[in-house]
C-alpha positions in Angstrom: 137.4 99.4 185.8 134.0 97.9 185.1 131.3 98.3 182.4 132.4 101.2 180.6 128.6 102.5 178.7 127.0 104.5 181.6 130.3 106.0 183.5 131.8 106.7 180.1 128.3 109.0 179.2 129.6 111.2 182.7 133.0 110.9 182.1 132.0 112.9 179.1 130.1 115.0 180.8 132.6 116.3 183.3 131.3 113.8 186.2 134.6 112.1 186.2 137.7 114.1 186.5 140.2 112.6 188.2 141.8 109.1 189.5 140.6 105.5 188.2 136.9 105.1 188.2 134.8 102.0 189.4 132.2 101.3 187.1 128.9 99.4 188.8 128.3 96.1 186.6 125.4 95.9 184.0 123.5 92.7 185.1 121.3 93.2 182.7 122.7 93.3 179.1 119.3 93.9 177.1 119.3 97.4 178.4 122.0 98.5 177.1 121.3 100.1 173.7 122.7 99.4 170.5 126.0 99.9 169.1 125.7 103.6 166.6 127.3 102.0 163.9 125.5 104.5 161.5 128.1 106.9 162.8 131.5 104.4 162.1 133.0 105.2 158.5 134.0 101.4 157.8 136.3 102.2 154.9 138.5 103.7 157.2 139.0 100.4 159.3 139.5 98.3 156.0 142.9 95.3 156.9 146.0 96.2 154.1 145.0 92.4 153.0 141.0 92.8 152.6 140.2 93.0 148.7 138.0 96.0 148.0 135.2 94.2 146.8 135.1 92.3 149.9 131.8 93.1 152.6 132.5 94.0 156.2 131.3 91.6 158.9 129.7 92.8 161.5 130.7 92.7 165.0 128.6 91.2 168.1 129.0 91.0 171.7 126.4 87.8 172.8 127.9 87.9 176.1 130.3 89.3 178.8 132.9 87.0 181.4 134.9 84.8 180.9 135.6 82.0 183.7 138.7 81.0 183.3 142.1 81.9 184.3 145.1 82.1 181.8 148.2 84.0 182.5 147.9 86.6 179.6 144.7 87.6 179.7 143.9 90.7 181.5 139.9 89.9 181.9 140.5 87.8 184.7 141.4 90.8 186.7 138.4 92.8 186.4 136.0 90.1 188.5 133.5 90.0 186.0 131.2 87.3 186.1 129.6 85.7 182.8 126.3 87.6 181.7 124.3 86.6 178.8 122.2 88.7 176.3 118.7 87.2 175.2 118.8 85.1 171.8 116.1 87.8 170.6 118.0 91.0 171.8 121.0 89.5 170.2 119.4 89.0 166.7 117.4 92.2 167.1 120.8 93.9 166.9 122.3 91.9 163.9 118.7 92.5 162.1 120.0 96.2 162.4 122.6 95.4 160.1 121.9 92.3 158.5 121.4 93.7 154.9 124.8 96.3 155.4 126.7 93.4 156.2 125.0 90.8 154.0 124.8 88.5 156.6 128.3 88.3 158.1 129.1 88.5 161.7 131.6 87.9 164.2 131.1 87.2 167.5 133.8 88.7 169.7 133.0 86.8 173.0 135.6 85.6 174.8 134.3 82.1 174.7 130.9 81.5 172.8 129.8 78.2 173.8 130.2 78.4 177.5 126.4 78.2 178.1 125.2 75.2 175.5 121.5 76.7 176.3 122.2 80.1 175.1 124.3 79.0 172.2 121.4 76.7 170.9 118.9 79.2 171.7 120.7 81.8 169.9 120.6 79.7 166.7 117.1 78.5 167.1 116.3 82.2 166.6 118.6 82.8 164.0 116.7 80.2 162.6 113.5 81.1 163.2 113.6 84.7 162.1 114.6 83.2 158.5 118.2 84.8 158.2 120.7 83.1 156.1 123.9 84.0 158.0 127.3 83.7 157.6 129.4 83.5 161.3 132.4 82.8 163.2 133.0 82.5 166.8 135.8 81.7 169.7 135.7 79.3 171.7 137.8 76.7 174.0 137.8 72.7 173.1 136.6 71.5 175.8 133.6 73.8 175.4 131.9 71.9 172.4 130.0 68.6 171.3 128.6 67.3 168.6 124.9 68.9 169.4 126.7 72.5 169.7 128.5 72.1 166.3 124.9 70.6 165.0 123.4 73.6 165.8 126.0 76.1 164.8 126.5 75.2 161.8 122.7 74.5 160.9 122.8 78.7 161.9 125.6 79.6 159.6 128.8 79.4 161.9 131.5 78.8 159.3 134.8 78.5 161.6 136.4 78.6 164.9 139.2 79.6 166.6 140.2 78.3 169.4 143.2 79.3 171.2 145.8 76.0 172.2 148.6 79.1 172.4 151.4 76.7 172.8 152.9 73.2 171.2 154.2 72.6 174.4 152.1 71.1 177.7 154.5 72.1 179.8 154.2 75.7 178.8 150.3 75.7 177.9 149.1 74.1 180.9 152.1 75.1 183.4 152.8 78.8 182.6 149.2 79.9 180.5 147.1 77.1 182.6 144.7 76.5 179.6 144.4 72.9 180.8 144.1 71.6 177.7 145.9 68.6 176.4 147.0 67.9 172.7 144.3 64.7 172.9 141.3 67.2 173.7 142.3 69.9 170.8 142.8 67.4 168.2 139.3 66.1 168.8 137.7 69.1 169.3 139.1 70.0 165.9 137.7 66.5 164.5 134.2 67.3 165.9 134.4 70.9 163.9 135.4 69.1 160.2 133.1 66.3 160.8 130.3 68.9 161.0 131.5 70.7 158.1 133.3 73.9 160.3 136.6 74.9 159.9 138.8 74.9 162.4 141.3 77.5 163.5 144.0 77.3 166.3 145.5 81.0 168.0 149.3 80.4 169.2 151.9 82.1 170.6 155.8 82.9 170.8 157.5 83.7 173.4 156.0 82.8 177.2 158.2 83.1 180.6 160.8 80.3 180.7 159.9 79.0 176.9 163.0 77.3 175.6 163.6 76.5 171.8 162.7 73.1 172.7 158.9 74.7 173.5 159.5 76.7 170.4 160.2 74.1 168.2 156.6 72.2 169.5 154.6 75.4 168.8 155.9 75.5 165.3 155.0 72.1 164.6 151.6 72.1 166.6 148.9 73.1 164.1 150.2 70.6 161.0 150.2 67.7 163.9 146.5 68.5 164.8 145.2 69.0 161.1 143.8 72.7 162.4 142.3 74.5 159.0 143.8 77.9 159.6 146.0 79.3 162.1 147.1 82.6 163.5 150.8 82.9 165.5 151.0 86.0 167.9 153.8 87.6 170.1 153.1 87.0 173.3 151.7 90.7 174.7 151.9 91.4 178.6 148.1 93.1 179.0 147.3 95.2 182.2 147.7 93.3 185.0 147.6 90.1 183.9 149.9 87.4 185.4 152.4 87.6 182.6 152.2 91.7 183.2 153.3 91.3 186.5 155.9 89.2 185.5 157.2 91.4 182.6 157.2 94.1 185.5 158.7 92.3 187.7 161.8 91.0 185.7 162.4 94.7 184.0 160.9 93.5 180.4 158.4 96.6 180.5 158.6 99.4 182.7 155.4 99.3 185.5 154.1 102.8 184.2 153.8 101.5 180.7 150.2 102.2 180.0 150.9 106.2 181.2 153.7 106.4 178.8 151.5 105.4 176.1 148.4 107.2 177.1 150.3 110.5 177.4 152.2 110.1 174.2 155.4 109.6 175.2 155.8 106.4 173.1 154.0 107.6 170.0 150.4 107.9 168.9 150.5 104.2 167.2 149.6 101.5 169.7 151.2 98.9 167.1 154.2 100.4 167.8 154.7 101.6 171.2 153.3 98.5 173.1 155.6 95.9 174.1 155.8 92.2 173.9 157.2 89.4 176.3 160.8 87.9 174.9 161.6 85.2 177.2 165.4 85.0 178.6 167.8 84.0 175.8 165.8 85.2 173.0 165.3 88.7 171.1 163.0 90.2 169.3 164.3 88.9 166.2 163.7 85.3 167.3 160.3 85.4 167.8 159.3 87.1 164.6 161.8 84.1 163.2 159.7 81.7 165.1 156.7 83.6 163.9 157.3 82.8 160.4 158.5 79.2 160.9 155.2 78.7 162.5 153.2 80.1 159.2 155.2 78.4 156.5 155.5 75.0 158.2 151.6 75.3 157.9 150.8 76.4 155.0 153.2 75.3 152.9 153.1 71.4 154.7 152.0 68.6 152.4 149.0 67.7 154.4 147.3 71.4 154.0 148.3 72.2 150.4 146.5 68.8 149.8 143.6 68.9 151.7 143.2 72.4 150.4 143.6 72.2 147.2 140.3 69.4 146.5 138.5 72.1 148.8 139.5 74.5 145.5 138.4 72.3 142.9 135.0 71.3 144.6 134.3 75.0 145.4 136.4 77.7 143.8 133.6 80.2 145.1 135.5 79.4 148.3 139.1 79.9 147.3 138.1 83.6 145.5 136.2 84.9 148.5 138.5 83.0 151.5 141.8 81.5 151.0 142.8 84.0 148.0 143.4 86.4 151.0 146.1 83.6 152.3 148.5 84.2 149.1 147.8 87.9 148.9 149.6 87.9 152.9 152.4 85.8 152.1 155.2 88.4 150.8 154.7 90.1 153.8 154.0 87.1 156.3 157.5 85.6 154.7 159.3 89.0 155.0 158.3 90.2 158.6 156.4 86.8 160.1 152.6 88.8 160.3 150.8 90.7 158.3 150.5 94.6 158.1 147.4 94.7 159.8 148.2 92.4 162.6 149.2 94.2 165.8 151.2 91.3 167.6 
């Protein structure tokens, strides 16, 4: 439990040998060395729907924490408090790869913009060291303006995904307690396209007590809010995390499923041993139905075929290198409601 670099080195070393181990916090994030990516064979790691010719982006953690509290995430049980890294260590490190990756990063915080200082210092350097990048990020709605997106995008951010989760309040604010209302997302997604950044929303099927009713909401959600992009997940009970406990609680996984997976028993593929959260009345089938009603009610709606295809025309450079990606998924989005690289 904790910051895994240091007690991970004497884990290694034979320090650590038996029970769960507390791991001190790093306060400091600068002192923690770079990732070894000279060591990670990338080709192995390659998505069934990337295109050969198509450059690896490279990861980066700007910062740790995240404040809030929804019911399926698992960081809010660790009590880790939000720590930054410097705008120059961060850039240091994607200088370390900038010409292997070409320029393109993600940023895997949990939420990016919490800190509007460190999100605008970290562009000013970008900036300022001259790199032409090419970025995405996650973020929450209600954690953006118009200066943020100014400043983003004048850095290279390209999109963002937020996660809304669910079409209905009841069940995004009530069971996942985003506290987010259809009103906020649909302008935090205006303030994105006005300053040229796509817009991507995260939901997901199948929360405690969601009825089709809730179902039906989330399927319609991202057409009603003009979103850009959109990715539709299985709700996944993570270790202890409010929806874990619940899962444990009402027999949908058993409490020693992380054992059963770290000793094997279930298989060596986490794809396929973990298990996901099917609400009462539902099965497994239903959500992968709901799955795929929630992708084709997107992409194939009037509004985004539309709005697309004059993106196409204006810049085909766009559709080869971005969207192409979209049509090269379908067959298998339509046959299984995901793609093959897409865990939940």
């Amino acid at each position: 439990m904790g910051d895994g670099e240091r007690v991970f080195y004497e884990i290694m070393q034979g320090k650590h040998l038996k029970g769960v181990i507390y791991a001190p916090r790093i306060e400091q994030l600068d002192t923690l060395p770079f990732p070894a990516r000279h060591l990670v064979d990338t080709s192995k790691y390659r998505r069934p729907e990337m295109y050969k010719w198509e450059v690896f982006s490279e990861g980066i953690l700007a910062s740790r924490g995240c404040p809030y509290s929804c019911s399926f995430c698992s960081i809010v049980q660790t009590g880790q408090p939000v720590r930054f890294r410097s705008a120059k260590n961060i850039v240091d490190e994607m200088c370390t790869v900038y010409e292997k990756c070409k320029g393109n990063f993600t940023f895997n915080d949990d939420c990016f913009t919490l800190s509007k200082k460190h999100t605008i210092e970290l562009c000013q350097e970008i900036l300022d060291r001259g790199l032409k990048c090419s970025f995405i990020i996650s973020t929450r709605v209600n954690c953006i303006d118009d200066e943020i997106l100014f400043w983003l995008r004048k850095a290279g951010c390209k999109n963002i995904s937020f996660g809304v989760e669910s079409g209905s309040d009841r069940i995004r604010n009530e069971v996942c307690g985003k506290g987010l209302t259809d009103a906020t997302i649909k302008k935090g997604i205006k303030l994105c396209q006005k300053h040229g950044i796509s817009a991507s929303l995260f939901i997901m099927i199948g929360f405690p007590t969601e009825t089709k009713e809730d179902l039906e909401k989330t399927v319609k959600i991202s057409v009603k809010l003009n979103a850009d992009y959109i990715g539709v997940h299985r709700t996944t009970p993570y270790p202890n995390s409010r929806i874990w406990q619940q899962a444990i609680r009402e027999k949908k996984i058993p409490s020693d499923l992380v054992d059963q997976w770290a000793s094997g028993k279930r298989g060596r593929s986490f794809k396929k041993a973990w298990m996901f959260y099917t609400p009462d009345g539902f099965t497994d089938q239903d959500m992968i139905n709901y799955k795929r009603k929630a992708y084709l009610r997107f992409y194939f709606s009037f509004k985004w075929l539309m709005k697309n295809f004059f993106r196409w025309v204006r810049h085909p450079i766009r559709m080869a290198y971005t969207d192409l990606k979209l049509f090269k998924v379908l067959p298998t989005v339509i046959k299984t409601g995901g793609t093959k690289g897409q865990f939940s």
